[in-house]
Phi, psi and omega in degrees: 000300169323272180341323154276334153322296178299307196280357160274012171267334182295303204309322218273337163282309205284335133312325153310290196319315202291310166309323182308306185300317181262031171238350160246015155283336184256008158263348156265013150087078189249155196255134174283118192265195192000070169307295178233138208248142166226135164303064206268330140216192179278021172230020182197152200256105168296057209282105158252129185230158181267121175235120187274152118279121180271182181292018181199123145230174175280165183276350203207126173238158142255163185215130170244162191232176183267005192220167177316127176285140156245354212144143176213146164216134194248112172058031172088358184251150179277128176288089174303113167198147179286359152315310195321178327292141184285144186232340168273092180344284182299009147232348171043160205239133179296113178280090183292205190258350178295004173285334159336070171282290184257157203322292195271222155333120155232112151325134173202128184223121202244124171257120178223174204283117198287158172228157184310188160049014217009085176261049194207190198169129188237163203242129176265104143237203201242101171342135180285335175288292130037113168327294177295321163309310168315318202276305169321305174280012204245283184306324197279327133336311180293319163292330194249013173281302182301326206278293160355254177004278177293338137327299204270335173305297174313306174251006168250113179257351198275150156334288194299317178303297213288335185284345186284317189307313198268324168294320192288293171003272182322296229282357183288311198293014173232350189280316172293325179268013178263322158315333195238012147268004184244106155309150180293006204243009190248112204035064210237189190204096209017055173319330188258031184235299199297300165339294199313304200301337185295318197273317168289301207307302181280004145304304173244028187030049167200181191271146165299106171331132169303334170255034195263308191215169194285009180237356185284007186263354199279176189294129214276346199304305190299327182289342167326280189272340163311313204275316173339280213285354154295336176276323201243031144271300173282345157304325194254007161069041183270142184270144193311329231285302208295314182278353159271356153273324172322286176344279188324296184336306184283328158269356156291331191310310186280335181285336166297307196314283183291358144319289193311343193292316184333332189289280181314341163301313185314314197282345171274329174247032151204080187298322196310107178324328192284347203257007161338317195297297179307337176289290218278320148010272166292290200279003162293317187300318195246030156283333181230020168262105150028283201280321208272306169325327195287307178303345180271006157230071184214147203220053158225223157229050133268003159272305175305301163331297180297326160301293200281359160287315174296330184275337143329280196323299175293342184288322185308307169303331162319302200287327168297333190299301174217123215264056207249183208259348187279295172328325193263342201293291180315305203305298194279022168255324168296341187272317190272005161280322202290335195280331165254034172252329170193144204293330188304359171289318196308337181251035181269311164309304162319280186324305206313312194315283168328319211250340169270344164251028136261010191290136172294311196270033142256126199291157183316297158349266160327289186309006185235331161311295180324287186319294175304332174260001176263315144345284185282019170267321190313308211264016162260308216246018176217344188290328172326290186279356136320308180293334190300280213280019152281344175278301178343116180348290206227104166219063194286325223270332175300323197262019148267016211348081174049036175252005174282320223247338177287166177289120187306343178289320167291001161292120172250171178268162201241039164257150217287350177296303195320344206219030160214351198251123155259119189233085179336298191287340165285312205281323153294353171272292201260069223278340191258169163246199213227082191288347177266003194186134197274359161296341172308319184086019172298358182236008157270095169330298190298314195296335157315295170325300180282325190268353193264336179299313203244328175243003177064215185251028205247144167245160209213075172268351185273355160280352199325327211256295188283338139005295196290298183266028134328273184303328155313320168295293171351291177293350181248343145318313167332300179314298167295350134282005201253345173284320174317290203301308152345291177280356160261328172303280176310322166302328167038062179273144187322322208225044174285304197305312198304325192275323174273357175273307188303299179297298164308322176322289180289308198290338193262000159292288233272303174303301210301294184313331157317274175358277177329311179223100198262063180264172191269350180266004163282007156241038201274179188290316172198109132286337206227027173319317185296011178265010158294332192270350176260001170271316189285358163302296161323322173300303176336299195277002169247004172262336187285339193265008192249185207271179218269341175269352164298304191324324191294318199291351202249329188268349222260276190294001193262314194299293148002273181298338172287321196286289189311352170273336180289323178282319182294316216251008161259345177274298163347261171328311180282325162267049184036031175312156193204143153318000000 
């Protein structure tokens, strides 16, 4: 009888959940964008769209562009403000509703600034601050928590299972609620270059010369199947507004996905009856860094990158684990998709290389077979695009992977001082960076590295304190991998090679890629998200391996840095931080 109970309560919340969502979005009026475009001069763009109001709306919408706002107007009266032209997307300007006088259809006409091809557009939505919005995303959260909940109650009866369950549970529910306060226009990385690359593809079904747009050099999949679905989006008459939250819609989907690659990461490198406590650990830490959060409303192919590097990562360990021919067959068929979802996937072949030719328990023979078919899986399922954009004119711009094109201002220096000074007490003062200006300490690598693990490229000043001490946990989590790395080194632990390969690898591709090209958003964390999963392996394994009064100080801080990221990436987002 309990047993039928439960499952009619899950069915009957996962039927709240639904109805709520679709019956009480279209009473808060939610807005259809770019209806209609006028041609108003030649630099510059009329955008009209309907925004309906129901009997309960929200108080406050915002609106951001992919391009400079020169002016709005609602229902023919003009918004006087001294913001035009607005030029920063990523904060955008608040409508309360009293410009809203009817019920029903209100015309809003936005003039911003054309790009070619009118490749430009502003994103309407309902302010994340917002009572009602709020209250909403709150209850929606809260449905889909209680459904977990009973889920996980229902079908995990062991201890150990269900506490693993509830931690991926939280770090999905924080993933979710960032996804559903966050715009596509909001802490993004050139969003209106990645569109642009989605919107030819799905126009002229084919690929875009590499130096054509600022994003066209990059690896085609993802822009592949984004435009299909952008294409079958507008064929069903879904508005640019709807299909670029479809966008989002996907990448919260792969950042839960690769959160999940973690449970199994767990069980493998902590197998140990004893070692639960570290399994649950390893999955706080990457329920709750920042950066890997930041991706589930980002509209590029660093979400997808990231999914298939963590997922690199478990296969590599499987297959050392147990070294058969299917396993390696998969590794690398998974290796030549991540290369073609992003380029920074590429030195996942080294590592594959390096860790098959120190495996003890393959004969030299075999390692020189294994080298060959994982090679020809690489070069059947990646040379098409090689020959593509080498047949191109000009692919100049490919083999500088866009870095010909950044702005010189974001050029730093290259001395050899930039890749030794770490300064504990700057980073607790200046916890964000600053990629435009060198009071930031922007040409200091690590320290770039380490404020980008947790903030990416963004300041959060009105969070400041709690930042700081963010980042105080943190650096002294710093301390417990760098103990970790040490005490594994000595331990020559089952899976020490795969894992310290990984890790020396990614980090010294990311200098070599400074070096090469030495602007400051080229040491952010993540090009290299997958070091995620062997830095919080380190974390683990140095707070269980260092003497007992670090531990306590360590155990201190993990606790610390899990609750204060919870607090930061749910706070965030309502106060409307911005770059």
């Amino acid at each position: 009888m309990l047993k039928r109970m439960r499952i009619l309560w899950t069915f009957a919340l996962l039927v709240l959940l639904i109805v709520t969502h679709q019956v009480l979005s279209p009473v808060f009026g939610t807005p259809t964008i770019q209806e209609h475009r006028v041609r108003a001069s030649p630099a510059m763009l009329e955008v009209r769209f309907p925004i309906s109001m129901g009997p309960v709306f929200p108080r406050t919408f915002l609106v951001s562009g992919m391009n400079c706002i020169n002016g709005i107007r609602i229902n023919d009266h003009r918004i006087a403000s001294d913001i035009f032209p607005l030029c920063n997307s990523s904060m955008g300007l608040e409508l309360p509703t009293h410009f809203f006088m009817q019920k029903e259809a209100n015309i809003v006409s936005v003039m911003i600034n054309a790009l070619l091809d009118n490749q430009t557009g502003i994103d309407v939505r309902i302010s994340p601050w917002d009572p009602l919005e709020c209250s909403f995303n709150i209850l929606y959260c809260i449905l889909l928590s209680m459904l977990g909940y009973l889920c996980i109650r229902r079908w995990n009866r062991g201890s150990q299972s269900q506490s693993l369950a509830f931690v991926f549970l939280g770090g999905s529910m924080l993933r979710v609620w960032y996804f559903l306060t966050t715009g596509a226009f909001v802490r993004f990385h050139d969003v209106t270059g990645h569109v642009e690359y989605i919107r030819h593809v799905a126009r002229y079904l084919r690929l875009p010369p590499s130096g054509g747009g600022w994003e066209f050099h990059q690896s085609p999949l993802y822009y592949i199947v984004s435009g299909l679905w952008w294409r079958m989006g507008e064929w069903i008459a879904r508005s640019p507004a709807e299909m670029l939250r479809d966008l989002q819609v996907g990448s919260l989907l792969l950042s839960i996905a690769a959160f999940a690659i973690g449970l199994p990461m767990a069980a493998i490198l902590f197998s140990r009856q004893d070692a639960h406590r570290d399994a649950t650990k390893f999955l706080l830490l990457l329920a709750t860094i920042p950066s890997l959060v930041f991706l589930s409303a980002w509209i590029n192919n660093d979400v997808p990158a990231t999914f298939f590097a963590f997922l690199i990562i478990l296969l590599l360990l499987r297959w050392w684990r147990s070294p058969d021919m299917t396993a390696w067959i998969m590794l690398w068929i998974i290796i030549a998709v991540g290369v073609l979802v992003k380029e920074t996937l590429l030195p996942f072949i080294i590592i594959a290389l390096l860790c098959l030719l120190s495996h003890t328990h393959i004969s030299r023979k075999r390692k020189l077979s294994l080298c060959a078919i994982g090679i020809s899986i690489l070069f059947l399922l990646t040379f098409w695009l090689v020959v593509l954009r080498n047949l191109e004119p000009d692919h100049g711009r490919l083999l500088s992977m866009g870095n010909g094109f950044l702005n010189d201002d974001l050029r730093v220096g290259n001395s050899i001082t930039d890749y030794l000074i770490f300064h504990p007490g700057r980073i607790f003062q200046l916890p964000f960076n600053t990629p435009w200006l060198d009071i930031g300490r922007r040409q200091l690598f690590w320290e770039f590295f380490f404020r980008s693990v947790l903030f990416g490229e963004f300041q959060f000043t009105r969070l400041w304190m709690l930042c700081a001490h963010l980042a105080l946990a943190g650096m002294i989590l710093l301390l417990a991998l760098l103990y970790g790395i040490t005490a594994d080194c000595r331990l020559r632990s089952r899976y020490f090679f795969p894992l310290i390969v990984t890790t020396i690898v990614l980090l010294a591709t990311l200098i070599i890629y400074r070096i090469a090209f030495p602007f400051s958003p080229n040491q952010d964390f993540r090009f290299v998200t997958g070091l995620a999963l062997p830095f919080s392996y380190y974390i683990v394994i140095g707070i269980r391996s260092a003497p007992a009064w670090f531990q306590e100080i360590a155990n201190v801080a993990l606790g610390a840095f899990v609750l204060l990221s919870a607090i930061f990436l749910i706070l965030a987002p309502l106060l409307n931080i911005t770059p």
